[in-house]
Steps between C-alpha positions, in 0.01 A plus 500: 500500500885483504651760322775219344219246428322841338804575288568131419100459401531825259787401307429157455125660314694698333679181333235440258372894429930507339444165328167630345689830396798341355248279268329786412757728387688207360160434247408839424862594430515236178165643436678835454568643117868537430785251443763456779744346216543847345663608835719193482615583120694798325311733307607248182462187497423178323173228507750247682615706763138607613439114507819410696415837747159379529579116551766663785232667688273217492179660300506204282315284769169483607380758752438242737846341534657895497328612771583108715890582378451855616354388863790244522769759465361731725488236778890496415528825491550598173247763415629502115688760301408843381562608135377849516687699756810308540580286217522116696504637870311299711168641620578447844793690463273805304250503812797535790663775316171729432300421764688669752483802357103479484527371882681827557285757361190328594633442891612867514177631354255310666668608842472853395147451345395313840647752730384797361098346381426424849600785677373755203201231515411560939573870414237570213277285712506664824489834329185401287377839257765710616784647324742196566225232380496687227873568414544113519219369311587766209867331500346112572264598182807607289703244557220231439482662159821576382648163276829440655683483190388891404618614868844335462521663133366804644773498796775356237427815359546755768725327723721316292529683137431857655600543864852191439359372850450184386581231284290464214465094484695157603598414831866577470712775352651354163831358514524489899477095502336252745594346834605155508201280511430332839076521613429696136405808703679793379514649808596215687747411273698824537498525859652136486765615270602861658331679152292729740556758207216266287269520783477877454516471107152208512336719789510854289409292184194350723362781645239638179373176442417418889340841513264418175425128671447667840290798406246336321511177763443753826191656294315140514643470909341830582176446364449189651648617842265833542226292410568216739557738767133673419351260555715347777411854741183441411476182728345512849825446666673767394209720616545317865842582464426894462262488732744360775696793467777308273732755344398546115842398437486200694175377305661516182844355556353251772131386405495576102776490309513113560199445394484683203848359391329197466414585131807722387711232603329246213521844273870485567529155447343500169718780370819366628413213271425686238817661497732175607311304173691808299414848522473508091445856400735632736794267389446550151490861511852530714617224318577318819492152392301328738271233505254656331729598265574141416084372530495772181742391322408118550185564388577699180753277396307131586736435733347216696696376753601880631070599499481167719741574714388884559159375528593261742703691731196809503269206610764421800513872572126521554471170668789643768366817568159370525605294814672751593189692528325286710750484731496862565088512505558254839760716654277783437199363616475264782152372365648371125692215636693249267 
């Protein structure tokens, strides 16, 4: 199959799987307990203003004709206003200034995480029971263990209260301002402007929290990659290619590693997900606000049309990278065609 009519075929299924997720979390989030009036309101307040507050927003109607109103707006692109963060910012507006700081962190640690799994992953595989294997499955077991909120406490600790290496939280130095906004990328932004100085400042304040998301991502990548590629020079093939005389060398980078990418690749993918929907723990506990940041505080404060939107936009993530997925398993192997 064409790889455009592929693409075109994927998306176009993936129409209805956002429609049913958008109905969903539009339901279950007026099934949620809390009041999103309160959020609207001071902390005092009179019986007519909730009414006029709650009129405003629209509770007062059925269920049915809020969630046809909501569907209407979105088709004209107006995803709604969030009272929790911001008071009366748009939503949109929320989701372009903190996701790019979860698209950072979760782009820089899933490279890291992918680089380092698979070749930590061919190592502890071709050097199965000896004192390599076991150096890397010790580390692989640690970091599937440790909760990624008590490493980043545990390095805030050392690195950043102790040693001064680091900061301790945010993603900029207080009081050192922000570029102008043109793509809502940080870095971007400053390289645009000639503020390379902010680069520097939002790298060194990135660099603990990629390490937490990376560390315990790369555990998952080398588990799966040593035990695709045990059972990958396993195959008959790869004992063909030994017996030809093939270099040892040669057999692993040539005949297996493809093959046993095959299934760290939809590891990655998952992960890379995982972290693009919000890494949660990790942005909470340097105070980063991200995306996940703002799914927690929508959902604390029954914030409905920010959870939708968060919701949504994870759904989008995982949709993406799932394609993108597939594409790779093709390139990869010429037998998984499109």
């Amino acid at each position: 199959m064409n790889i455009l009519k592929y693409i075109t075929r994927r998306l176009i299924a993936s129409v209805p799987v956002l429609f049913g997720v958008l109905t969903i979390t539009f339901l279950l989030s007026r099934l949620m307990p809390g009041d999103p009036v309160l959020a609207v309101l001071p902390d005092r307040f009179d019986p007519e203003d909730y009414i006029r507050a709650y009129r405003e927003l629209g509770l007062h109607l059925p269920i049915v004709n809020q969630y046809f109103i909501y569907i209407g707006r979105l088709f004209m692109g107006d995803w709604g206003v969030s009272h929790v963060l911001t008071q009366g910012q748009p939503v949109w507006d929320v989701i372009m200034e903190r996701f790019p700081r979860t698209f950072d962190i979760a782009v820089a640690a899933i490279v890291i995480a992918a680089f380092v799994g698979l070749k930590t992953g061919v190592i502890s595989a071709t050097n199965r029971n000896k004192w390599k294997d076991t150096v890397v499955r010790g580390l692989t077991l640690i970091g599937v263990s440790i909760p990624v909120f008590w490493l980043g406490l545990i390095l805030q600790f050392f690195l950043s209260y102790r040693l001064r290496l680091f900061p301790t939280a945010n993603y900029k130095t207080p009081g050192i301002g922000n570029p102008p906004i043109i793509t809502y990328n940080r870095i971007i932004d400053s390289l645009l402007s000639g503020q390379t100085y902010l680069i520097t400042d939002y790298l060194h304040h990135l660099i603990l929290p990629v390490f937490c998301l990376s560390f315990i991502t790369l555990a998952s990548i080398t588990r799966q990659t040593r035990s695709s590629m045990l059972e990958v020079l396993e195959q008959d093939y790869i004992r063909t290619a030994r017996a030809k005389g093939c270099k040892e060398r040669d057999v692993i980078n040539i005949h297996a590693r493809k093959n046993a990418m095959i299934p760290s690749i939809t590891v990655i993918g998952l992960n890379f997900g995982g972290l693009l929907s919000g890494a949660v723990l990790t942005e909470t506990t340097f105070n980063l606000h991200g995306l996940g940041e703002a799914l927690i505080s929508a959902i604390q404060f029954t914030d409905y049309w920010l959870l939708n939107a968060v919701v949504f936009i994870s759904t989008l993530t995982f949709i993406l990278i799932n394609l993108s997925v597939d594409l790779i398993y093709g390139m990869l192997d010429p037998r998984i065609r499109y």
